[in-house]
N, C-alpha and C positions, 0 to 999 in steps of 0.2 A: 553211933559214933563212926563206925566203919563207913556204912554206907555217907556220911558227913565228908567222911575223907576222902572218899573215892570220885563223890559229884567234885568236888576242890580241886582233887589232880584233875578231872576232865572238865571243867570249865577252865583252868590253867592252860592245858594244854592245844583246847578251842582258842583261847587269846593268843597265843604264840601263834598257830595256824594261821589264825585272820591278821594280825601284827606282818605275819613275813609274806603274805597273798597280796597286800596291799603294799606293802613294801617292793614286792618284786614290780607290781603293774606300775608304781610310780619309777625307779629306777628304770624300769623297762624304755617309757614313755620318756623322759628323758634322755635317753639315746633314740631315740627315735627322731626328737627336737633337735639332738645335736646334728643326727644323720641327715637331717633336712636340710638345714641353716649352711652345713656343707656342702651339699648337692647344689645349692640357691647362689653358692658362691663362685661354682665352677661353670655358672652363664654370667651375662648381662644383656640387658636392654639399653640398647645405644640408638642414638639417630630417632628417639621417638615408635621404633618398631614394636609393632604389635606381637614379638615373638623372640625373646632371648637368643643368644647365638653363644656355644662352648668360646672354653677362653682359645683354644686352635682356632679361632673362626674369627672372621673380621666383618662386621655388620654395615650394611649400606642401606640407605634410601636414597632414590629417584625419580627426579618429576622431570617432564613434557613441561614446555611453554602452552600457555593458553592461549591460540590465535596469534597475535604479535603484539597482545598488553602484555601481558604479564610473563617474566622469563622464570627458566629452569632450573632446579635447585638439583645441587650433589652435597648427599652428605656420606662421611665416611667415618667411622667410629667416633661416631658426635661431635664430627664438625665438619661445619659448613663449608665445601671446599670450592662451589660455582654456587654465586645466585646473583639477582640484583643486587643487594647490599653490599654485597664482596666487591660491585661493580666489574665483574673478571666475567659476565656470560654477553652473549651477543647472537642476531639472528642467523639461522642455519643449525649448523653443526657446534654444539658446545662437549668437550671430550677433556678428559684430565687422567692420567698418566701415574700409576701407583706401583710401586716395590710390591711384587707379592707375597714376600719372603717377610718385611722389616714394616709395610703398613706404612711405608712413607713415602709422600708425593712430592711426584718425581717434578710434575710440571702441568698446567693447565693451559687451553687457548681456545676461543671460537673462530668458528670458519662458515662466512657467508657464501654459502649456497645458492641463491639466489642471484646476483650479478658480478658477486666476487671471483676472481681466479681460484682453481685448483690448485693449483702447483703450492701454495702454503700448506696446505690439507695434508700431499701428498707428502713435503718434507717434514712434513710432523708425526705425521703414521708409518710411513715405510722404515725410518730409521729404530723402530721399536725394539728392545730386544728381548730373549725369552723372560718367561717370568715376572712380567711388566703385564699390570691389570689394567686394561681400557676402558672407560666409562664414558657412555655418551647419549645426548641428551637434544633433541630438538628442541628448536625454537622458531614460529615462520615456516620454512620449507627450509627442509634440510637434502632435497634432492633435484635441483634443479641443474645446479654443475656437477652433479657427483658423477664422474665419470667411471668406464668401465674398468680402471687400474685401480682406482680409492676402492671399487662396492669389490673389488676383488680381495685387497687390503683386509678390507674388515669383514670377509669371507673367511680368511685364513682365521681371525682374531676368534672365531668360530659363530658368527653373523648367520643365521637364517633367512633375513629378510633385505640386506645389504644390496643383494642383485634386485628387489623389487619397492626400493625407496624411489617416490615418486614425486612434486609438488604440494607442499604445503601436509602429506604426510605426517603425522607424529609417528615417533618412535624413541624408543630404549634399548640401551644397550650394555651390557656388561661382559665381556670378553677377555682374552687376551694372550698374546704372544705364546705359542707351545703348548698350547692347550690339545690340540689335536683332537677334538672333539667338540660337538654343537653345544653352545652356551645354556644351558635351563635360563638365563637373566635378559628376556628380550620381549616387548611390546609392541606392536605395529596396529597401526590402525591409518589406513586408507580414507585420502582425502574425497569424499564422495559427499555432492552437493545433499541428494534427500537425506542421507543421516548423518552432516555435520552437526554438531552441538551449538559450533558457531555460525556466524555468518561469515562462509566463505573456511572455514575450519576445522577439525575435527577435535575430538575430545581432549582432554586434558590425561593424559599418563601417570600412572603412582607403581612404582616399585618397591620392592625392600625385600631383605636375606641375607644372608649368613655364607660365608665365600671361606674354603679352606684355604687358613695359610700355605702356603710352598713351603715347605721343607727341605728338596733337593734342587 
């Protein structure tokens, strides 16, 4: 009888053991679901990108025109802010003008490069002021008027390849006023007859990433 009573308490007390082991790993595991699902909530995937951006962060994609069919698309926190359908891009230089503090645009315009005048170019860019994200976008040739006061402009904007934008060129650009440093957000590819993609063209440009709001 003793020994009856003694297997009871210790199979009793095996159940309790296995009861609160399983207990702990399923509580456990749920906080872990919670701790995920919160983590999951402090990104998004905006614009189609292939890579979340914190909620501080403002998420963009950018395309290059294809040869002189097909134009340049800007999006900015999942929405379309230059393309064809917007009807608001044009050959040359397509560029749009965003708050980096508020995520709000400010204003967009294209500038033909090709046989257009400067001087619009110039009174759209120089009056920029800090804190104002520039985005820009060929289409065609975006350097054929760019003269040495605009490649200096978008020099400052923190431009890498601004002084060696040349005919029918693509490139990308993401920049802006006070930055005081060279942009990580820039694409260039050189318009050279054996390795155009097109005829008379070079490749098509893709961009995208995650851009710290301004704060101060």
């Amino acid at each position: 009888m003793r020994c009856t009573a003694i297997l009871r308490i210790v199979v009793i007390l095996l159940t309790l053991l296995t009861t609160w082991f399983f207990a702990e790993k399923f509580f456990s595991g749920k906080k872990d679901i919670k701790r995920n699902v919160l983590e999951q909530k402090k990104v998004k995937i905006n614009c189609g990108n292939e890579k979340p951006c914190p909620d501080d962060y403002f998420a963009f994609k950018i395309i290059s025109g294809a040869a002189n069919v097909v134009g340049p698309s800007i999006c900015f926190e999942n929405i379309i802010i230059m393309s064809s359908v917007r009807n608001n891009i044009g050959r040359g230089l397509n560029i749009a003008l965003i708050n980096a503090s508020t995520g709000i645009l400010i204003k967009t315009d294209s500038f033909d490069m090709y046989s257009g005048d400067v001087k619009p170019l110039l009174d759209f860019i120089k009056p920029v002021k800090d804190g104002t994200l520039v985005f820009v976008a060929s289409f065609d040739d975006p350097g054929t008027k760019l003269n040495d006061e605009a490649r200096a402009v978008f020099t400052e904007f923190g431009s890498s390849y601004a002084k060696k934008i040349n005919f029918r060129d693509s490139w990308l650009f993401v920049g802006g006023k006070g930055i005081n440093s060279k942009s990580p957000f820039e694409q260039h590819i050189k318009n050279n007859k054996e390795t155009n993609k097109y005829d008379g063209w070079p490749e098509v440009l893709e961009m995208e990433g995650c851009i710290p709001r301004k704060t101060k």
